[in-house]
SEFI-320521 format. One record per residue: residue in one letter; x, y, z of N, C-alpha, C, CB in turn. Coordinates in steps of 0.2 Angstrom, whole numbers, plus 5000, padded with zeros to 4 digits. Atoms other than C-alpha are relative to their C-alpha. Glycine has a CB too. Layout:
N
AXYZXYZXYZXYZ;...
REM end
This chain:
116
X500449945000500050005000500450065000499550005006;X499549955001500750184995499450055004500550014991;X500349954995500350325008500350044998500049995006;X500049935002500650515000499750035006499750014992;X500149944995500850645013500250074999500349985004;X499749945002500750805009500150075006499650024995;X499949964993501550955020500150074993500949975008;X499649945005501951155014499050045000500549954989;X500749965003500151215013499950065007499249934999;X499849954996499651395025499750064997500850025001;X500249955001499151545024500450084995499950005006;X499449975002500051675012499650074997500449934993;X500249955005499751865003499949994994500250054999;X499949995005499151894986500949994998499550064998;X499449995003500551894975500749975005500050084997;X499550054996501751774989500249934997499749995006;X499550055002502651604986499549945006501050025001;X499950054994502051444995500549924996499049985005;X499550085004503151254990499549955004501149995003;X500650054998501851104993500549924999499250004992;X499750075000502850924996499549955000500550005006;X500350074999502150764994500549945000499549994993;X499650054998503350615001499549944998500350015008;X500150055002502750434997500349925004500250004993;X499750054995502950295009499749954996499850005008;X500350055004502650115003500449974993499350024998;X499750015006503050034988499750034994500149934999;X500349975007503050134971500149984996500050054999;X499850005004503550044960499649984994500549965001;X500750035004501750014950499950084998499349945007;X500349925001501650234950500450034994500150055007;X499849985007501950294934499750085000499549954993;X500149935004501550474935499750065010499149994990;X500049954995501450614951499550084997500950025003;X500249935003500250754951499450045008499449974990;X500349964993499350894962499250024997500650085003;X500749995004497550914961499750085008499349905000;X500449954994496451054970499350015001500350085000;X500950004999494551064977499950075004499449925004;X500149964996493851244983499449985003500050064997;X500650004995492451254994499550014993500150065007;X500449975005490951234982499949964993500350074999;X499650035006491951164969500249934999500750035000;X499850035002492351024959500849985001499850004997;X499350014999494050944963500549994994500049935003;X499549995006495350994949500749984997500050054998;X499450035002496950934940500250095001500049964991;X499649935001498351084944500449984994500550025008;X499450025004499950994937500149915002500750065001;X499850055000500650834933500749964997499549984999;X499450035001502250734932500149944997500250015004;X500050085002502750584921500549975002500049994992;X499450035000504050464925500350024996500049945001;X499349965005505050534912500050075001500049994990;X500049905000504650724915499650035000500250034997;X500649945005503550784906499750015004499449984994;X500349964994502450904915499450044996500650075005;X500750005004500550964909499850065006499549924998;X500349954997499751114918499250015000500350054998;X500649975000498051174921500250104999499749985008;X499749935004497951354910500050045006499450034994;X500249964995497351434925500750045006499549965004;X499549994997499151414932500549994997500049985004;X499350025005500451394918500550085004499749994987;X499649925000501751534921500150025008499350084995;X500050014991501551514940500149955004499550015003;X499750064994501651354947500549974996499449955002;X499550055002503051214945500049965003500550004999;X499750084996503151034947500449985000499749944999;X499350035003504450934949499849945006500950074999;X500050084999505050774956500749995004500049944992;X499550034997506350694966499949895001500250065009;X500250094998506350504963500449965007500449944991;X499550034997507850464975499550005008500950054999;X500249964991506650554991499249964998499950125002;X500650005001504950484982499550045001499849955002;X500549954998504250644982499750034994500450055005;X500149975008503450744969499850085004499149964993;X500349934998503150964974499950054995500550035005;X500349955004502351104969500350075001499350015000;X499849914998503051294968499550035000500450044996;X500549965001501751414969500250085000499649995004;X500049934998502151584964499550074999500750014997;X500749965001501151754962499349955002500050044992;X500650035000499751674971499650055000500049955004;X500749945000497951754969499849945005499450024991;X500550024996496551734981499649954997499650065002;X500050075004495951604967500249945002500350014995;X499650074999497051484971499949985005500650005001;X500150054993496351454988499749935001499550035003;X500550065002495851264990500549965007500049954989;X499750034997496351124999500449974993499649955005;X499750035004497851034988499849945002500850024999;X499750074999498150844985500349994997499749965001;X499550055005499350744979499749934998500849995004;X500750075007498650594967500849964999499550064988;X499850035003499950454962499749954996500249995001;X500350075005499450354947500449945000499950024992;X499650085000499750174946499949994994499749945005;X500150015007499850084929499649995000500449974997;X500550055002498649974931499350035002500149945004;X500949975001497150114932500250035010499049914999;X500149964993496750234948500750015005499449945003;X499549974997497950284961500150035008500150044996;X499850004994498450344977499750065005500750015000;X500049934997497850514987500250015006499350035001;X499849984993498650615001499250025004500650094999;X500649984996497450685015499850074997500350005008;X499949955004497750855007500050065004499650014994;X499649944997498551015013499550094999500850004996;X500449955001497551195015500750064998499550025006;X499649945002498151335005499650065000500550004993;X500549955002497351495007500350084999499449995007;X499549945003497851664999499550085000500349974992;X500249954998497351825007500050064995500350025006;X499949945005497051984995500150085004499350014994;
REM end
């Protein structure tokens, strides 16, 4: 069983920075791809960004030009930068691993909430 835990989430100004970590306990050797999703209050739960085992990285429009994913395989971790954040971006995050074989993992997920 693979357990994704994510830390980094808080309270921040418009236009501030926060970094989102998701670590990965368990075995992962069935996860083919790391990504961060987010649900406001109200809202449907949405794809931010996502990561492939080779790299590749796919954004949601809403946040291209601002956020970054990236990856550390050695730590099993996958994070998110967040910069110039809007009051928009308020949600709880989560971290999602996919497995190959269909469906995939969720953290508990982390609040980020961004004051204007």
């Amino acid at each position: 069983q693979v357990q994704p835990v994510e830390s980094g989430g808080g309270l921040v100004q418009a236009g501030g920075s926060l970094r989102l970590s998701c670590a990965a306990s368990g075995s992962i050797f069935s996860i083919t791809a790391m990504g961060w999703y987010r649900q406001a209050p109200g809202k449907q739960r949405e794809l931010v960004a996502v990561i492939s085992s080779f790299g590749g990285t796919s954004y949601a429009d809403s946040v291209k030009g601002r956020f970054t994913i990236s990856k550390d395989n050695a730590k099993n971790a996958v994070y998110l930068q967040m910069n110039s954040l809007k009051p928009e971006d308020t949600a709880v995050y989560y971290c999602h691993l996919y497995k190959d074989s269909g469906g995939g993992y969720w953290g508990q997920g982390t609040q980020v909430t961004v004051s204007s």
